[in-house]
N, C-alpha and C positions, 0 to 999 in steps of 0.2 A: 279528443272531443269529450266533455262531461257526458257526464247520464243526463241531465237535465236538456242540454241543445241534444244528447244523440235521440232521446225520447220526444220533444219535436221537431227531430227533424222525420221520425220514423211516424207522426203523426200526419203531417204535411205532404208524405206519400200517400197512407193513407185516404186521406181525404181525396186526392187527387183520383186512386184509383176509385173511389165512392161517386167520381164523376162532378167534385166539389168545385168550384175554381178559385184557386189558389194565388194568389197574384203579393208581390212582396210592392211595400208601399216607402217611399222614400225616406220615411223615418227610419225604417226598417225591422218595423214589425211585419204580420201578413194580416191579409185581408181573405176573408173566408165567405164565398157567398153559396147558396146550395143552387144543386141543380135546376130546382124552379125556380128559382133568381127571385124568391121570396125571402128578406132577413138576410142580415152580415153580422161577420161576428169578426171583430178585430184582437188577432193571438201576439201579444209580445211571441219574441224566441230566447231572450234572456234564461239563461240555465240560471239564474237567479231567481226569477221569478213565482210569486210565493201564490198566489192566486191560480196554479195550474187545475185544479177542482172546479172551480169558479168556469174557467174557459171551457172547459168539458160539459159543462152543465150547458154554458152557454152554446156548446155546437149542438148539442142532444135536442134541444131548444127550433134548431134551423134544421133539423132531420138527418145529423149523423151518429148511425150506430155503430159503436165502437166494436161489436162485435161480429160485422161484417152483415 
């Protein structure tokens, strides 16, 4: 597994333990909604993907803090 997929997939737990819900969507990105089911935030999982800063800001945004 790259750094890229293993670093989201070690976010995607995260979030899960954060009480997030986490749900993968047909295309096969994930769909990220927070606990007060205010705001989603749609994560490619492409270990290509150049916008990983972007997506961070965007969860930070719906109320995950990456520092637990």
């Amino acid at each position: 597994m790259s750094d890229g997929r293993r670093e989201r997939a070690t976010l995607v737990r995260d979030l899960r333990k954060a009480g997030f819900i986490v749900e993968r969507t047909g295309s096969g990105h994930w769909r990220v909604r927070p606990p007060s089911g205010e705001g989603l935030v749609i994560m490619a999982f492409s270990p290509r993907s150049t916008a990983a800063h972007k997506t961070l800001a965007l969860l930070k945004d719906i109320g995950y803090n990456p520092k637990g």
